[in-house]
C-alpha positions as CSV (number, residue, x, y, z in Angstrom):
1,X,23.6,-59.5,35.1
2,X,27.1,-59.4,33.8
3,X,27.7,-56.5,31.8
4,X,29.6,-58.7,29.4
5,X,27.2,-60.8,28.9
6,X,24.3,-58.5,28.7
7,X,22.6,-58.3,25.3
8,X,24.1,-54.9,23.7
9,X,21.0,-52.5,23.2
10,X,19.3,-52.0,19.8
11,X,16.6,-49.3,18.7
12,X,13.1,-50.3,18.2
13,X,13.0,-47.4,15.9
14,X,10.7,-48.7,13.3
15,X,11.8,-46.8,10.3
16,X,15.6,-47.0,10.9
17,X,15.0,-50.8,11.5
18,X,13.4,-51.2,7.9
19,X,16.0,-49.0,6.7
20,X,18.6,-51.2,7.8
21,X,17.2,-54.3,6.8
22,X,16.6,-52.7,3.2
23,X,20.2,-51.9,2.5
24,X,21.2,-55.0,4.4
25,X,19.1,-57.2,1.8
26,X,20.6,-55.0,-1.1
27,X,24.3,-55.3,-0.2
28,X,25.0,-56.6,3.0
29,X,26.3,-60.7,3.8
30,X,26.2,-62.3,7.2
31,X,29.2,-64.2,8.6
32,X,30.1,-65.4,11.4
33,X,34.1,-65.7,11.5
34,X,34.8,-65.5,15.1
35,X,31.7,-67.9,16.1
36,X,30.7,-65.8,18.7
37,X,28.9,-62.7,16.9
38,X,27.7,-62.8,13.4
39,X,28.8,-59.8,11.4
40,X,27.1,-57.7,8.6
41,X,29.0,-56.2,5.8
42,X,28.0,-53.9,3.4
43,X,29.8,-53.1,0.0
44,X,29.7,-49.8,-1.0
45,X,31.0,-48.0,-4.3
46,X,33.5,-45.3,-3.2
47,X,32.0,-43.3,-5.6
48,X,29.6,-42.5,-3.2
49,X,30.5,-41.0,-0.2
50,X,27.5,-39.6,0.9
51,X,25.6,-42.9,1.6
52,X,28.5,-44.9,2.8
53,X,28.3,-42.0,5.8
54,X,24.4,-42.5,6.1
55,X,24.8,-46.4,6.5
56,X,27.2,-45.9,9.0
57,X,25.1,-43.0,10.9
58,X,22.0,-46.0,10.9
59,X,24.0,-48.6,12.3
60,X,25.7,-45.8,14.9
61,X,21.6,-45.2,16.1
62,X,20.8,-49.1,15.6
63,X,23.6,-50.3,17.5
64,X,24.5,-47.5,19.6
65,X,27.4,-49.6,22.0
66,X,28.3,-51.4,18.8
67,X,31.6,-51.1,16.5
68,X,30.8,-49.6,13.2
69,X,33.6,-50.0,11.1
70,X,34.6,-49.0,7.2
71,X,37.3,-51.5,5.5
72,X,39.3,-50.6,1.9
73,X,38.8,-53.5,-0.8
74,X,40.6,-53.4,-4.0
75,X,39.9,-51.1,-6.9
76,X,36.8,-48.6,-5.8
77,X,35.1,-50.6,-2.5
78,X,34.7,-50.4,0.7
79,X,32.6,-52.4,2.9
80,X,31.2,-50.7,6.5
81,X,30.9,-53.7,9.1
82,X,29.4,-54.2,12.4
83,X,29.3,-57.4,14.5
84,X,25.7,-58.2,16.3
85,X,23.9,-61.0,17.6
86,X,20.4,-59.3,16.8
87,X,21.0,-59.0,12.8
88,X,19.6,-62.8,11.9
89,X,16.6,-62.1,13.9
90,X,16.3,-58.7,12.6
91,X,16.9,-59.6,8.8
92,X,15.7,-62.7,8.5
93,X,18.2,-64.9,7.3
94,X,21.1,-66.8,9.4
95,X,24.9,-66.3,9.0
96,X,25.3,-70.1,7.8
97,X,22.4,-70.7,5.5
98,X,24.1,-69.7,2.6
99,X,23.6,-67.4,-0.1
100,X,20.7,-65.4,0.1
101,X,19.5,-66.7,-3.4
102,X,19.9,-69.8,-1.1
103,X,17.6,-69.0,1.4
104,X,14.8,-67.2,-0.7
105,X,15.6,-63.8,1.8
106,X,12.2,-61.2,1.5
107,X,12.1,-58.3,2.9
108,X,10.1,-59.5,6.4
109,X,6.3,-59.3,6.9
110,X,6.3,-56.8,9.6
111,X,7.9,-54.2,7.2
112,X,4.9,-54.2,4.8
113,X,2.6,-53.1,7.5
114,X,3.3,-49.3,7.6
115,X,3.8,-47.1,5.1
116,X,7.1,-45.1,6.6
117,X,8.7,-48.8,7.5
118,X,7.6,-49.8,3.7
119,X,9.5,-46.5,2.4
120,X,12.2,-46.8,4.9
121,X,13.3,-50.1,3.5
122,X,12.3,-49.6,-0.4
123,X,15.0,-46.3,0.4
124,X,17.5,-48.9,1.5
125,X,16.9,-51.3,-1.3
126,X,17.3,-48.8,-3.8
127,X,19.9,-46.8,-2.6
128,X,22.2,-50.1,-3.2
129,X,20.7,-52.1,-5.6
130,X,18.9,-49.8,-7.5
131,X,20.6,-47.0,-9.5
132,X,18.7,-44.4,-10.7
133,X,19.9,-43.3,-14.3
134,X,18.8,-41.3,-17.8
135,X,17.7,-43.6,-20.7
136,X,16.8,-41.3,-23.6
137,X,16.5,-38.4,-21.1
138,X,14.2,-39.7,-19.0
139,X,14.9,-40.8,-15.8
140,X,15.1,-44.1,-14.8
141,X,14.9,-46.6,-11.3
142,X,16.1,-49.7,-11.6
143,X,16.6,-52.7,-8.8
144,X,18.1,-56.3,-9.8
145,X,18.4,-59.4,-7.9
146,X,18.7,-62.9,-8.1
147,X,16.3,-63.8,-5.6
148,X,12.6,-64.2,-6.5
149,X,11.2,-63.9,-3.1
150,X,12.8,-60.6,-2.7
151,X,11.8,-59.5,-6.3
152,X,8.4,-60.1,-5.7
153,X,8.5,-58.4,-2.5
154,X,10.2,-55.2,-3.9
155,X,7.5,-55.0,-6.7
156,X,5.2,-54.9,-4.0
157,X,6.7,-52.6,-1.8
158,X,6.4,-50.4,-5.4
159,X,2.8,-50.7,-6.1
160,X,1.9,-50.5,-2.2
161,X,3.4,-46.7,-2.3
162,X,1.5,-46.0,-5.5
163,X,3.5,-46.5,-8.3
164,X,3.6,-48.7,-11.3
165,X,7.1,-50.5,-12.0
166,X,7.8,-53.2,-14.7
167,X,9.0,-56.6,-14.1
168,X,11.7,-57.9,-16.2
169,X,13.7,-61.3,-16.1
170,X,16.1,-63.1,-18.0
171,X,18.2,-66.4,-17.7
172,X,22.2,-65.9,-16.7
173,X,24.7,-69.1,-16.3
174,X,24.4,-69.1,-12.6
175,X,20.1,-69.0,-13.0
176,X,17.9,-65.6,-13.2
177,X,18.5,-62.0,-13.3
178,X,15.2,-60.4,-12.2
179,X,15.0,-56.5,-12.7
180,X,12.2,-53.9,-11.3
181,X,12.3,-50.7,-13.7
182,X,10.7,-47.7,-12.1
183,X,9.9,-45.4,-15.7
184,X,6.6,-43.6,-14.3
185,X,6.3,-40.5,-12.3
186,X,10.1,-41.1,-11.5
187,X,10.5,-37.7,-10.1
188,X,7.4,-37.8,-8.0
189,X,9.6,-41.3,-6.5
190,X,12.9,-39.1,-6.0
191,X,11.4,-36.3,-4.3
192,X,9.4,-38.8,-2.2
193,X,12.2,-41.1,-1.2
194,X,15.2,-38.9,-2.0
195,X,17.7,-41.9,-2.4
196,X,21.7,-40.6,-1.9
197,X,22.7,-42.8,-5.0
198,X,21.3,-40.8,-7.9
């Protein structure tokens, strides 16, 4: 086979897959701009260095032969890219579907069968949609979305690995804000999953 044309290699590392998928389904968007490879980007907050170097370290062991890169937005945002023809199979949703409100994304089935893929991706989720925070000194997790499918599947991911969030929603002007508050054993979760973004 032509080495061009030979599909570029991706790990079947179970845990860095779900990983990937649960930061992709946080903060990542598909595109396809060039029409030949569909690319994933993923805003980060400057403010945290730390993580923006772990997302690119588990797309450099995903994607070994691919490009990883990190581009400057305005004010305090980056977002780390790579282009790859195996991210709509791996995540679940395509390039052109539209939002991801749009196509009710969830976190795949195949990631609720094992506990380390199930706290592999829940790490992901959380350590961009989630922050983790003090409310009347105690210590709070929190993870918002739009997307009921995903809620739901986040809530389960929660009580699957033994703990006991709350489910919250209220209406917005562009539809529902749904929010998953983590206030039980919080410190048990950190220590457990130690997310970057605390």
């Amino acid at each position: 086979m032509d080495k061009r044309n030979r599909p570029k290699t991706i790990s079947l590392d179970p845990a860095l897959r779900a990983y990937v998928v649960g930061v992709a389904l946080g903060d990542g968007n598909l595109s396809n701009p060039n029409g030949r490879a569909v690319r994933l980007r993923i805003t980060c907050d400057t403010a945290y260095l730390r993580l923006i170097e772990s997302i690119c370290a588990a797309l450099r062991k995903l994607l070994p032969e691919n490009k990883i890169s990190v581009h400057n937005q305005k004010g305090n945002c980056v977002y780390v890219s790579c282009y790859s023809n195996h991210w709509e199979k791996l995540l679940g949703w395509r390039a052109s579907g539209g939002s991801k409100a749009k196509q009710k994304i969830r976190v795949p089935h195949w990631v609720m069968n094992r506990r380390n893929t199930m706290i592999s991706c829940l790490k992901g989720l959380v350590e961009t949609d989630g922050p983790v925070y003090f409310d009347r000194g105690y210590q709070m997790v929190n993870f918002t979305s739009n997307v009921k499918y995903l809620i739901n599947d986040v809530y389960s991911l929660f009580s699957e690995l033994g703990y006991q969030p709350n489910l919250y929603s209220r209406r917005i002007r562009t539809g529902t804000k749904y929010t998953i508050r983590l206030s039980k054993n919080v410190p048990d979760f950190l220590a457990e999953f130690k997310p970057l973004k605390q």
